[in-house]
VEXSEDO-865515 format. One record per residue: x, y, z of N, C-alpha, C, CB in turn; residue number from 0. Coordinates in Angstrom, 2 decimals. Each point is the difference from the previous one (the first is absolute). Glycine has a CB too. Layout:
N
+---------+---------+---------+---------+---------+---------+---------+---------+---------+---------+---------+---------+-----+
:      nx :      ny :      nz :     cax :     cay :     caz :      cx :      cy :      cz :     cbx :     cby :     cbz :  nr :
+---------+---------+---------+---------+---------+---------+---------+---------+---------+---------+---------+---------+-----+
:       X :       Y :       Z :       X :       Y :       Z :       X :       Y :       Z :       X :       Y :       Z : NUM :
...
+---------+---------+---------+---------+---------+---------+---------+---------+---------+---------+---------+---------+-----+
This chain:
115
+---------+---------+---------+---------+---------+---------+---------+---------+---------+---------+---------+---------+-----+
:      nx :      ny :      nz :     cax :     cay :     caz :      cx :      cy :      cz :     cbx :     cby :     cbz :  nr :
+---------+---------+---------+---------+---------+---------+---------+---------+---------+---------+---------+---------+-----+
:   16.29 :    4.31 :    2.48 :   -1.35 :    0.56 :   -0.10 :   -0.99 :   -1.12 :   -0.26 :    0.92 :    2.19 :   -0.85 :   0 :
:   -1.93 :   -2.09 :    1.45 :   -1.12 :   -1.06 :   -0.29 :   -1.50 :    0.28 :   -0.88 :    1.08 :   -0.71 :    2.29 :   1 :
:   -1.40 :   -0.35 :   -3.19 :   -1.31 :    0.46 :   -0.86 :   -0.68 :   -0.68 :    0.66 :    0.48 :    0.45 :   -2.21 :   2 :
:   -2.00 :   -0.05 :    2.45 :   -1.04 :   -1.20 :    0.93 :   -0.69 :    0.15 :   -1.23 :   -0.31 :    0.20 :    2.99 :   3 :
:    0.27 :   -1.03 :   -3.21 :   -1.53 :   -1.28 :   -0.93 :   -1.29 :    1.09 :    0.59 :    0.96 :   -3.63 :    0.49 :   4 :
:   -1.68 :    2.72 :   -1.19 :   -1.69 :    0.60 :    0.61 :   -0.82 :   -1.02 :    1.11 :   -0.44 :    1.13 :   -2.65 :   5 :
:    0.77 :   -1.76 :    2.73 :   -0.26 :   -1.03 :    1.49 :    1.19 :    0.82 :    1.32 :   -0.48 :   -3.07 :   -1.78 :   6 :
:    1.04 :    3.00 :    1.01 :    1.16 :    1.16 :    1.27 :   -0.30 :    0.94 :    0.06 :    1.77 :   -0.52 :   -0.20 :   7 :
:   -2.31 :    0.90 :   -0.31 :   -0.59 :    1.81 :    0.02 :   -0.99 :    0.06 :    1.41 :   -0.30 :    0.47 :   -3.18 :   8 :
:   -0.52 :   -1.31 :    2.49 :   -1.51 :   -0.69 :    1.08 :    0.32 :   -0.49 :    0.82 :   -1.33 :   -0.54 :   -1.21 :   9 :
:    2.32 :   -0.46 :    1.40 :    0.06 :   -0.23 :    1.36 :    0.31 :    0.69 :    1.33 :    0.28 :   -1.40 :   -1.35 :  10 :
:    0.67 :    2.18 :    0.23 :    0.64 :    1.59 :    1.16 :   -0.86 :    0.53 :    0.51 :    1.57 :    0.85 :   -1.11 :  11 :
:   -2.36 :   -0.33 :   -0.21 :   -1.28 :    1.25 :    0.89 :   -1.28 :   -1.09 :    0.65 :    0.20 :    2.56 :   -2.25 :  12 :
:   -0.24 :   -3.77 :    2.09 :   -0.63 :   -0.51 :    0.99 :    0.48 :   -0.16 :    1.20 :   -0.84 :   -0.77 :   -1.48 :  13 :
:    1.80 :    0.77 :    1.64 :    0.44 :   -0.17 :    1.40 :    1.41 :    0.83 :    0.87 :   -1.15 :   -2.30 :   -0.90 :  14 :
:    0.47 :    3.71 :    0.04 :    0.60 :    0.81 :    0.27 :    1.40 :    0.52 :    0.73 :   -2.09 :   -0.31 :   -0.49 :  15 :
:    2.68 :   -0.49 :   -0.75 :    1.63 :    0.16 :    0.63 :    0.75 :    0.44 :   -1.73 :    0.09 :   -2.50 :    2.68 :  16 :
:   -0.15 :    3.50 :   -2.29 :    0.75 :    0.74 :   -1.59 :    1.38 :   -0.16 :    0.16 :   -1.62 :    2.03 :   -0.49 :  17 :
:    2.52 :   -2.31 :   -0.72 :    1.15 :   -0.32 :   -0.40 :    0.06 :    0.75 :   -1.28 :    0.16 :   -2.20 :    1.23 :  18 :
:    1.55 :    2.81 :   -0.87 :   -0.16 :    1.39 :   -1.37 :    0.50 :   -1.15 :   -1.04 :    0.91 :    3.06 :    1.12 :  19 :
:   -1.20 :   -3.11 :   -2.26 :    0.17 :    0.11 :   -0.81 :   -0.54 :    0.18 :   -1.79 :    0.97 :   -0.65 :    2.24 :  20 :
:   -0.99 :   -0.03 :   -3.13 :   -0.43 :    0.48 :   -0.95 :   -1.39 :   -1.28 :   -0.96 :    2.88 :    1.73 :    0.22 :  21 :
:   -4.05 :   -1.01 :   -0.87 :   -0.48 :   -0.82 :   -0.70 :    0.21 :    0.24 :   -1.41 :   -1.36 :   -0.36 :    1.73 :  22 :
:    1.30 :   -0.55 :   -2.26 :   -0.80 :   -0.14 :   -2.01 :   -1.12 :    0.59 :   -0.03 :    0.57 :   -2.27 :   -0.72 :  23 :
:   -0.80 :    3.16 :   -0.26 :   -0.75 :    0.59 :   -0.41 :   -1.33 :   -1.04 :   -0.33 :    1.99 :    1.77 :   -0.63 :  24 :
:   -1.70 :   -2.69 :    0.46 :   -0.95 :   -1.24 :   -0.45 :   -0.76 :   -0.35 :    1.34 :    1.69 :   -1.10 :   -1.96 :  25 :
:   -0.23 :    1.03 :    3.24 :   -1.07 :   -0.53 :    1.43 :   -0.99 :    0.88 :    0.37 :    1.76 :   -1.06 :    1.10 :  26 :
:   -1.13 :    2.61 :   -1.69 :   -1.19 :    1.17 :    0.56 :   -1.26 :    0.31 :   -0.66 :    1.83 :    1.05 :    0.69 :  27 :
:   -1.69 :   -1.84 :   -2.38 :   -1.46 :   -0.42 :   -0.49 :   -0.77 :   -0.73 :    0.89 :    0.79 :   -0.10 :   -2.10 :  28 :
:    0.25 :   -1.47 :    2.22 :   -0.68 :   -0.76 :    0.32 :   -0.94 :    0.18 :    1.55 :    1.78 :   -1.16 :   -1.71 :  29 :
:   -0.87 :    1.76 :    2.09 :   -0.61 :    0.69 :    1.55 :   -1.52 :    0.53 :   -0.21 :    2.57 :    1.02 :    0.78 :  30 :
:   -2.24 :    0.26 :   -1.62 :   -1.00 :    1.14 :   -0.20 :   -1.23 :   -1.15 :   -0.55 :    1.82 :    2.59 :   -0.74 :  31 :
:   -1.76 :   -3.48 :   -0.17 :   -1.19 :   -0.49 :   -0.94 :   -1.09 :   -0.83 :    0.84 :    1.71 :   -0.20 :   -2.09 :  32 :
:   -1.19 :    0.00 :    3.74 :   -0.58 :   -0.40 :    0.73 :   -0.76 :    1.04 :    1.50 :    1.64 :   -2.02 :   -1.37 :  33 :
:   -1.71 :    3.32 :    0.56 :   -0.07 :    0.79 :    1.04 :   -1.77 :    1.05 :   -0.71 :    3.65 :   -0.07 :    0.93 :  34 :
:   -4.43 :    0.18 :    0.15 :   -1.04 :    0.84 :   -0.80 :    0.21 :    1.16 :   -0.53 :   -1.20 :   -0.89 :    1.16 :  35 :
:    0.58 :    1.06 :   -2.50 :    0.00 :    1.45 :   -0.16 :    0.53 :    1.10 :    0.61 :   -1.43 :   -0.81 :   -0.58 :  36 :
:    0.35 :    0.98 :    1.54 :    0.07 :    1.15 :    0.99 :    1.54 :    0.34 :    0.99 :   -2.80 :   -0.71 :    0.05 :  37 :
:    3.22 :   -0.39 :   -0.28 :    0.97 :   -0.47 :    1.29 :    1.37 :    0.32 :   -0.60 :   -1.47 :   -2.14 :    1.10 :  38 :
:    1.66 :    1.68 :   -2.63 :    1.16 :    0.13 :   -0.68 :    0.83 :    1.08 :   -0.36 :   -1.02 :   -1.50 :   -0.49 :  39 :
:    0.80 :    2.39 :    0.53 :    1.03 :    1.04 :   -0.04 :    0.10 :    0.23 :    1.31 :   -0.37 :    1.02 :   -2.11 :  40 :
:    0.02 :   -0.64 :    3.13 :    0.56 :   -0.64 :    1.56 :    1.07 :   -0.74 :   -0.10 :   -2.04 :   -0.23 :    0.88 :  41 :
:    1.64 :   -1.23 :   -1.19 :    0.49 :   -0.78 :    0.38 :    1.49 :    0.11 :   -0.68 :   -2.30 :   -1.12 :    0.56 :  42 :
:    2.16 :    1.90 :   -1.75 :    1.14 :   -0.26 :   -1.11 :    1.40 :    0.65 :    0.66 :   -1.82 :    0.19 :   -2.28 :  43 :
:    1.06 :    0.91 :    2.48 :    0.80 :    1.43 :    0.42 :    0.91 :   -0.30 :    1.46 :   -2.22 :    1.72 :   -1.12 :  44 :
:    1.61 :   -2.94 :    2.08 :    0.56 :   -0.42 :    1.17 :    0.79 :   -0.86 :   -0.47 :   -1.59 :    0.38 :    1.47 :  45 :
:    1.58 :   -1.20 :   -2.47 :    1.02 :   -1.06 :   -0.41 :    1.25 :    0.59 :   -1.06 :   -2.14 :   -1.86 :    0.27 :  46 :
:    1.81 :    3.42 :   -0.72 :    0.97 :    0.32 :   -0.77 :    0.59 :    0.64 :    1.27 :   -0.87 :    0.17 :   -2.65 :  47 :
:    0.58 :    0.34 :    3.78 :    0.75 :    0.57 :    1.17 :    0.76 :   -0.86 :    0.48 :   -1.49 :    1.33 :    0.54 :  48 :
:    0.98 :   -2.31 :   -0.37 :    0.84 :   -1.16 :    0.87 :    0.98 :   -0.74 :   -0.66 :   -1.84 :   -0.34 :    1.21 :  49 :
:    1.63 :   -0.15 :   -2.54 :    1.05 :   -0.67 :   -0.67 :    0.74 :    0.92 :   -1.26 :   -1.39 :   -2.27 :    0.71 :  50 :
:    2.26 :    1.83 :   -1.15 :    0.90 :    0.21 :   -1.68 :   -0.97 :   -0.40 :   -0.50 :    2.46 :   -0.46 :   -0.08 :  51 :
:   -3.12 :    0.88 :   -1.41 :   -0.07 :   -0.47 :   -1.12 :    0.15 :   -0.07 :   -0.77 :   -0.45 :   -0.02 :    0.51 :  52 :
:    1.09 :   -1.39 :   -1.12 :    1.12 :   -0.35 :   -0.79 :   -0.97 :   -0.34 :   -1.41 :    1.99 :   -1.05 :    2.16 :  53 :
:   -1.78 :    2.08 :   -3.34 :   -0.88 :   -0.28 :   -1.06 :    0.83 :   -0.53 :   -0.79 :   -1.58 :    1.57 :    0.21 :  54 :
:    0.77 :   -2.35 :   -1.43 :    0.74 :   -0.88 :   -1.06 :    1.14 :    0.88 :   -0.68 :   -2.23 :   -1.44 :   -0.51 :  55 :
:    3.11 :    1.20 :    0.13 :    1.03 :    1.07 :   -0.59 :    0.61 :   -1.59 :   -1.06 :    0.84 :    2.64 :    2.62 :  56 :
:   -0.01 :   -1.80 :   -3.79 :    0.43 :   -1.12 :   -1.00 :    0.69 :   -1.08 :    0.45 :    0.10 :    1.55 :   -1.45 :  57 :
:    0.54 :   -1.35 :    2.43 :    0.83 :   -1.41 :    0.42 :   -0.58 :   -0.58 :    0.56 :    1.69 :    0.50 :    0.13 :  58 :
:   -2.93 :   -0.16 :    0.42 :   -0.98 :   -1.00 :    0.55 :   -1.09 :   -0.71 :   -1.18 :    0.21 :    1.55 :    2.35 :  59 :
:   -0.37 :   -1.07 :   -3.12 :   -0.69 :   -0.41 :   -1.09 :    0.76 :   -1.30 :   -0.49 :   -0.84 :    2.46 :   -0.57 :  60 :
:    2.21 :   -1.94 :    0.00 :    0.97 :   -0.73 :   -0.51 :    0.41 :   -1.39 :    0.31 :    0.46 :    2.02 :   -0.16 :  61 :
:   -0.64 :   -1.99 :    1.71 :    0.31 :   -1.34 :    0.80 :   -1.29 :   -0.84 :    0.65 :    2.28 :    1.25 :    0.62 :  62 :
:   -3.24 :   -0.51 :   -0.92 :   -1.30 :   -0.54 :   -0.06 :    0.20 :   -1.06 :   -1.42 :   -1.44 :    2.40 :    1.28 :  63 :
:    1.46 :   -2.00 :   -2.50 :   -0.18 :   -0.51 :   -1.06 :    1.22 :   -1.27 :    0.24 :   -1.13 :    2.40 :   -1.47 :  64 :
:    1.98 :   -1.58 :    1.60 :    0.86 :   -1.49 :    0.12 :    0.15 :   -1.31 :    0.91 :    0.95 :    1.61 :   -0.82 :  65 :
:   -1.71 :   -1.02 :    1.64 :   -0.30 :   -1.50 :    1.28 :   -1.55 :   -0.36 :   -0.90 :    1.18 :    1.02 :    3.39 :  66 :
:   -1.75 :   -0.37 :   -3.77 :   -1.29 :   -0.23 :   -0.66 :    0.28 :   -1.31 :   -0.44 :   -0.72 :    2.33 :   -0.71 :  67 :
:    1.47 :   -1.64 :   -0.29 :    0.44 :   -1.18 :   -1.24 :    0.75 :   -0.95 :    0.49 :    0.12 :    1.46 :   -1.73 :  68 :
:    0.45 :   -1.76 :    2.53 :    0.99 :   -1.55 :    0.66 :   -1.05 :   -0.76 :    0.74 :    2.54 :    1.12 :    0.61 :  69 :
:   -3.73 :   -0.81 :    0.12 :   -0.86 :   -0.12 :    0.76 :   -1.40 :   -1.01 :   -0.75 :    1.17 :    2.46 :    1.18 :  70 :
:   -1.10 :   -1.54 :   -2.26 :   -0.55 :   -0.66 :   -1.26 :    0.29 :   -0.89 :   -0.65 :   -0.37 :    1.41 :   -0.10 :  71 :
:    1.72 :   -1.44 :   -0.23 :    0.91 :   -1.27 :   -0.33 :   -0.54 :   -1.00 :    0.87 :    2.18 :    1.18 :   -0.58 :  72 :
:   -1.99 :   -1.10 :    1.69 :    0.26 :   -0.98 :    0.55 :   -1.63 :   -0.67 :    0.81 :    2.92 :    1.12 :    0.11 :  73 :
:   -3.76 :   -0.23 :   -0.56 :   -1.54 :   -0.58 :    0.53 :   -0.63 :    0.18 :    1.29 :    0.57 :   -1.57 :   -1.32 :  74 :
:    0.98 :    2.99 :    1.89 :   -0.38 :    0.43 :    1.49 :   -0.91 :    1.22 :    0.39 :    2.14 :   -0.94 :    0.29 :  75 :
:   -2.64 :    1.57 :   -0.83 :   -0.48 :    1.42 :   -0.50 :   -0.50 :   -0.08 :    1.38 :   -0.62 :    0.40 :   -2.85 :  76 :
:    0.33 :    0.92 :    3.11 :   -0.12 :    0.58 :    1.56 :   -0.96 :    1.23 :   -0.77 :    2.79 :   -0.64 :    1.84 :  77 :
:   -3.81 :    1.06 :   -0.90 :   -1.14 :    0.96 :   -0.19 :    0.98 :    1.53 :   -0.14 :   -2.25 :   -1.61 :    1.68 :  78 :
:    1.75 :    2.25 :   -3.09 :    0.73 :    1.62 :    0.25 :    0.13 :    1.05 :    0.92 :   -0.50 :   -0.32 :   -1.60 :  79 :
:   -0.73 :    0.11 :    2.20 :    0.11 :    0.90 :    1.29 :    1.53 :   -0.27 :    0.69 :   -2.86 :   -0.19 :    0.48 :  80 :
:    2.84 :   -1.55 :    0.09 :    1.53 :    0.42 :    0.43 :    1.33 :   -0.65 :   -0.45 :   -1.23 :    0.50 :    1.84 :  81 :
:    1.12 :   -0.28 :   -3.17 :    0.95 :   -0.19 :   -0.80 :    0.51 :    1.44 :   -0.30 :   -0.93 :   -2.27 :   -0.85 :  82 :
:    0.28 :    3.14 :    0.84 :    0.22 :    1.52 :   -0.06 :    0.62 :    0.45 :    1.37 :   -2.08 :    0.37 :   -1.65 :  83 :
:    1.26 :   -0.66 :    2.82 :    0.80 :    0.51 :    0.85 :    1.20 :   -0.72 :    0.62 :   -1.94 :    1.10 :    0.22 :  84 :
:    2.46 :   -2.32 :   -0.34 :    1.13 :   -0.73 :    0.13 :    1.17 :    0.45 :   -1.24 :   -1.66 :   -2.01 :    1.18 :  85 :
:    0.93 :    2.30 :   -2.37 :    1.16 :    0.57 :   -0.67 :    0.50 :    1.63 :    0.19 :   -0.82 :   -1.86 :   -1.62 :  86 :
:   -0.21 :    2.43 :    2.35 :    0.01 :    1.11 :    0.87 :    1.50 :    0.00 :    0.84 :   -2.87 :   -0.11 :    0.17 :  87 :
:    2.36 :   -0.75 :    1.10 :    1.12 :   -0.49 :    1.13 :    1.34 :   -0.17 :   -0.87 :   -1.78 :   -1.48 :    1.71 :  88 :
:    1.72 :    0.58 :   -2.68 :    1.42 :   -0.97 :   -0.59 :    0.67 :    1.69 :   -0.46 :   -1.06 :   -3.30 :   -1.39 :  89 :
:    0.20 :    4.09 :    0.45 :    0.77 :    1.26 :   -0.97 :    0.81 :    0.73 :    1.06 :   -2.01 :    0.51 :   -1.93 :  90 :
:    1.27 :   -0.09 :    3.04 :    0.03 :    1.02 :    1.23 :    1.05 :   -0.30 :    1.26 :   -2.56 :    0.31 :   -0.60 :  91 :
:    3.10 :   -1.66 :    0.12 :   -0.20 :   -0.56 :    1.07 :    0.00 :    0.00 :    1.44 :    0.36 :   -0.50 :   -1.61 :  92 :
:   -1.40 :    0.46 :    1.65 :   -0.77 :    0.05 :    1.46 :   -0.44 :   -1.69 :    0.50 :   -1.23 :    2.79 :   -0.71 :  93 :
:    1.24 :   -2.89 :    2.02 :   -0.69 :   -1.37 :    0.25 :   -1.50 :    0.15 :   -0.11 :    1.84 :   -0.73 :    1.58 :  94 :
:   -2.24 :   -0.06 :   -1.70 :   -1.34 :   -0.40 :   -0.05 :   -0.44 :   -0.63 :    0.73 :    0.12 :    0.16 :   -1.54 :  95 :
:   -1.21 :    0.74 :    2.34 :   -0.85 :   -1.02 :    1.42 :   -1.46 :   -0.68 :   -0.48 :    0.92 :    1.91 :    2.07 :  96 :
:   -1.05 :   -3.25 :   -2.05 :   -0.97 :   -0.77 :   -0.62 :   -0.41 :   -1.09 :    0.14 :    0.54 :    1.02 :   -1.01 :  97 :
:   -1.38 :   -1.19 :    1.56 :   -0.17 :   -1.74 :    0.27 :   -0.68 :   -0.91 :   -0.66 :    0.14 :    0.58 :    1.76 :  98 :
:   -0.18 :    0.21 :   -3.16 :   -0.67 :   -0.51 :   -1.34 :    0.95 :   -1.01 :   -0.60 :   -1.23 :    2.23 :   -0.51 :  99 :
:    0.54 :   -3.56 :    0.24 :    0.93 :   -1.00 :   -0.33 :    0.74 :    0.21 :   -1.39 :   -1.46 :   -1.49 :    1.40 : 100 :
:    0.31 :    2.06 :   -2.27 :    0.62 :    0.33 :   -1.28 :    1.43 :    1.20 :   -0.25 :   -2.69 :   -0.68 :   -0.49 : 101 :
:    3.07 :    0.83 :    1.42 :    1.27 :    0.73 :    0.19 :    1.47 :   -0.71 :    0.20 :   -1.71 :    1.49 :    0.95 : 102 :
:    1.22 :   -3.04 :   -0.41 :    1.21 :   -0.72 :    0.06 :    0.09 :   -0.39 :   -1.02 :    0.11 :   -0.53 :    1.85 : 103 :
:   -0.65 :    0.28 :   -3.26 :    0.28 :   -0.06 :   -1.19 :    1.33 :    0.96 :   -0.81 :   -2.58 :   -0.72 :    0.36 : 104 :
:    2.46 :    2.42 :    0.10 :    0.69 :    0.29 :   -0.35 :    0.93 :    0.50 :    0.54 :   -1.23 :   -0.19 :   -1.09 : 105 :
:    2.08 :   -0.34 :    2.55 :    0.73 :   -0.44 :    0.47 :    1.85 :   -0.04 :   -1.13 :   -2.73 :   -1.19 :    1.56 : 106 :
:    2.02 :    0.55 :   -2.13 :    1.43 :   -0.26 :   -1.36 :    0.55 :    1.11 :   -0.39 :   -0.97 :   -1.75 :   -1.19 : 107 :
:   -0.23 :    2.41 :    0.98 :    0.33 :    1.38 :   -0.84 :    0.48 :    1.15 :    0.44 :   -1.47 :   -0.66 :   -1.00 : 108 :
:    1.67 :    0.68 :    2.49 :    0.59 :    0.47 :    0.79 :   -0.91 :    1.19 :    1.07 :    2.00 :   -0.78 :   -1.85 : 109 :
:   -2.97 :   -0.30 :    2.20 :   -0.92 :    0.78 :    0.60 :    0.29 :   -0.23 :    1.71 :   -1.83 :   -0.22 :   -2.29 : 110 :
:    2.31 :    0.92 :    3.03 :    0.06 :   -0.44 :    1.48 :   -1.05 :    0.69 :    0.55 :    2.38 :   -0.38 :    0.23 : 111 :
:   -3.15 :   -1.10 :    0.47 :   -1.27 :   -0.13 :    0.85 :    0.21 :    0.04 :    1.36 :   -0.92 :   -1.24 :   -1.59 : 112 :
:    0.01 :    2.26 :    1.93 :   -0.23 :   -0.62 :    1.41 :   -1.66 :   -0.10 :    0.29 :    2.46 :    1.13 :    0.95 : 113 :
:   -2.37 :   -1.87 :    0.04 :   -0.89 :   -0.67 :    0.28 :   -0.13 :    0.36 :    1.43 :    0.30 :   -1.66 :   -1.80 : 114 :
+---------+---------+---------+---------+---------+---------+---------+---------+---------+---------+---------+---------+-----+
């Protein structure tokens, strides 16, 4: 099963070639927070049709905190937006489609990317 990022989300519906699978509840913020008013529940309601949405649940929390903290250790910290949804992919595991560099970071942790 595959999670698309929020650049994967967009790129799809820009160029209109849909691929089933599932987002983070976080990409479908991040989606929506760029969409007008007027437009957003539209828009929401077509993206909860088309994809899974995969909301935070405890083992995703759990393994958030703990890559948090090694990440931190080590002076690599990566933005929460997709540190949430990569620990999303890793809990679920699902691949992850992304061409966000900050994803080969967590690679280790057992995140399989595609690109």
């Amino acid at each position: 099963m595959k999670l698309f990022d929020t650049e994967a989300t967009i790129n799809m519906i820009r160029s209109n070639k849909y691929e089933h699978g599932s987002v983070s509840i976080i990409t479908l913020i991040e989606f929506l927070r760029g969409i007008k008013d007027e437009k957003r529940d539209i828009i929401k309601k077509l993206l909860e049709a088309s994809f899974d949405i995969i909301w935070i649940d405890n083992d995703i929390i759990k393994l958030y905190c703990k890559i948090y903290q090694e990440l931190k250790k080590r002076g690599e910290l990566v933005p929460d937006a997709d540190l949430l949804i990569a620990a999303t992919a890793i809990s679920k595991k699902f691949d992850l489609v992304s061409n966000d560099i900050h994803f080969e970071k967590l690679i280790p942790f057992g995140l399989k990317l595609i690109k």
